[in-house]
N, C-alpha and C positions, 0 to 999 in steps of 0.2 A: 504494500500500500504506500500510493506517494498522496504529501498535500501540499495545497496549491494557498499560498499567503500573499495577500492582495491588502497595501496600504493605502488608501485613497489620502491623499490632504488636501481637503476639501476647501475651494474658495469662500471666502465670507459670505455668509447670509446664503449662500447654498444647501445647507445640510437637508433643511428640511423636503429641498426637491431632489434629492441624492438619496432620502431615505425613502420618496414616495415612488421614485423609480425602482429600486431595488424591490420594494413591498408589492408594486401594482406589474411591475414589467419584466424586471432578469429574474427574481425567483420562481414565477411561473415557466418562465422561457428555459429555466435552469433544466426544470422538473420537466418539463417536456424532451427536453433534449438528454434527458436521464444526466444528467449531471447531479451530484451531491454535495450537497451544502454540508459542510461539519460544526458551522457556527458563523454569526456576522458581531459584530462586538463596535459600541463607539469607547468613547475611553473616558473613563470614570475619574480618574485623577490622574494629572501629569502635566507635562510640559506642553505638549500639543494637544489639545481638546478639539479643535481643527479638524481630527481625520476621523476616518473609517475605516475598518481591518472585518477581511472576512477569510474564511478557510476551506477549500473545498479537496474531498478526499477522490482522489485517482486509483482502481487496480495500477497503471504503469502510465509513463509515457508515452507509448505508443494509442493506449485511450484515449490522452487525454488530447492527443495531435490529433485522434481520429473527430473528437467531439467538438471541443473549442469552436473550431476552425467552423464547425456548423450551426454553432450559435451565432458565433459573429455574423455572418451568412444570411442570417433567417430573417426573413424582410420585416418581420414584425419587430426586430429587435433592430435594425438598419432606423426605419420608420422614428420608432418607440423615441430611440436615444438622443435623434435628430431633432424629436420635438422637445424632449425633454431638455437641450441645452440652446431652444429659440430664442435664450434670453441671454447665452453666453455660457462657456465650459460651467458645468459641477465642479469640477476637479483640477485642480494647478498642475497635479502630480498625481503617478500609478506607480507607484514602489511592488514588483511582483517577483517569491523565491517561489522556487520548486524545495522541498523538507524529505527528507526520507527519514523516517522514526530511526535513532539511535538503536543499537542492538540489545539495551538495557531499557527500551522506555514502556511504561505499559499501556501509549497507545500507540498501536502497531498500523 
């Protein structure tokens, strides 16, 4: 199992339409496109209050090249995103790792 860590830093006064897309638009699109969500998190206490971090679990890379690439793709999600930033980017920044669990961690 690989996971997929996605930082958004979110432009000001954006969050609220960064979170109504995610809720109304990519989590459905996710789950359609059998993608798995392992968690989306904003940040509770810290230095940047600013972002978004979410995590999505992969069988392999080779999945995840297979799936991605057909989300992006997917005219509803093309559409979706285009309207959702008619007022200018959500996001400054997409900070993205690929994690492979440690050989000791107990989420595998």
């Amino acid at each position: 199992m690989l996971y997929e860590y996605r930082r958004y830093e979110v432009n000001p006064g954006k969050k609220p339409e960064l979170d109504a897309r995610f809720r109304d638009l990519t989590l459905p699109l996710w789950e359609k496109h059998g993608m798995k969500a392992v968690g989306l998190f904003d940040v509770e206490v810290g230095t940047m209050t600013n972002e978004f971090h979410y995590i999505l679990a992969w069988e392999s890379l080779a999945e995840r090249e297979r799936i991605f690439p057909q989300f992006l793709a997917d005219p509803e999600w093309v559409e979706g995103r285009a309207a959702s930033e008619a007022n200018g980017p959500l996001a400054l920044r997409v900070h993205n790792q690929i994690w492979r669990p440690a050989p000791f961690s107990p989420l595998r």
